[in-house]
N, C-alpha and C positions, 0 to 999 in steps of 0.2 A: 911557503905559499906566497903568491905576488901575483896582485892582479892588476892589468890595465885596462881603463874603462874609458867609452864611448872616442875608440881611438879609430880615428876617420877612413877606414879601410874595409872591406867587403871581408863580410867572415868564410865565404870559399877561398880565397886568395889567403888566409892566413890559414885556415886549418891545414893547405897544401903543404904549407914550412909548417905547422907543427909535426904533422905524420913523419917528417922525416927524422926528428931528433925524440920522441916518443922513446920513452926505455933505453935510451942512451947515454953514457957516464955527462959529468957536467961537463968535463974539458974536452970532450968531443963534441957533445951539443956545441959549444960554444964557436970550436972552427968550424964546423958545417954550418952555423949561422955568418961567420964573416965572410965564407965564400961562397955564400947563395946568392943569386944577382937579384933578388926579390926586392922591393923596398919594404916589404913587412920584416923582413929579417932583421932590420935593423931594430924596429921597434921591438919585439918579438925576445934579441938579445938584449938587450935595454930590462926587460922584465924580467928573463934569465938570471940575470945577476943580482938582481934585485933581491931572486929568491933565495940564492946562493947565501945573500948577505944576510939574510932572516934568519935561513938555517944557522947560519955558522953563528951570528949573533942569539936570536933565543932561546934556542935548542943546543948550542955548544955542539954543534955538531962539526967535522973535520971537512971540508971542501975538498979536498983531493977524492974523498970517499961518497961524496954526492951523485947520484944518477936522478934523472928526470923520470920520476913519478905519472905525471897527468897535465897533460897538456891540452886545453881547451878554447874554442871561440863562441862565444855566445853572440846572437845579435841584439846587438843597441836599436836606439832609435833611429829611422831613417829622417834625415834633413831633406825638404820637399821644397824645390826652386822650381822657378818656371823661366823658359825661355821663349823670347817673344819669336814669332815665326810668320811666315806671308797672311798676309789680309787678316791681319789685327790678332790670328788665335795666339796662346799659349801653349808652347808644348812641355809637356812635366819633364825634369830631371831628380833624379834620384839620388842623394847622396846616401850612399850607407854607414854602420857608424857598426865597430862589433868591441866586446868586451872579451880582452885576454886572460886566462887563468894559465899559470905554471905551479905546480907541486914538485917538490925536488926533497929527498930524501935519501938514508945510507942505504947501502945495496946492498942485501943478507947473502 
């Protein structure tokens, strides 16, 4: 398990790239992540591996026999700016922020 948090990206735009590698072995998730033209893909395999390196390291578990488990986006806090606009108003900009979860696990 390997989680990234409050990572500056919209949680529909990443759960889009997670539905695709969902129950997929690790060394497939992993090239379907480097050729998604996504920018969350990147971070996404960033935390991929992460997992990978948990598993293999705390659990002794064997990385070739890895599959993705649970793949989730929770949302963070949204970051709240304003930008100025005609005759003095503010108008709100919304940065969104979402927290990655990946589970990776042997494949029975």
């Amino acid at each position: 398990m390997a989680t990234g948090r409050y990572i500056r990206t919209s949680p529909l735009k990443v759960r889009r790239v997670l539905d695709q590698i969902r129950g997929k072995d690790y060394s497939e998730a992993v090239l379907i992540l480097k050729f998604m033209p996504y920018r969350c893909s990147n971070i996404i395999l960033e935390i991929l591996k992460s997992a990978a390196a948990n598993a293999e390291h705390n659990n002794n578990l064997d990385k070739s026999k890895l599959r993705v488990l649970k793949g989730y986006a929770d949302k963070g806090p949204i970051l709240k700016r304003f930008r100025p606009r005609a005759q003095g108003r503010g108008f709100p900009i919304r940065k969104p922020t979402c927290h990655i979860s990946i589970q990776v696990g042997e494949q029975e």
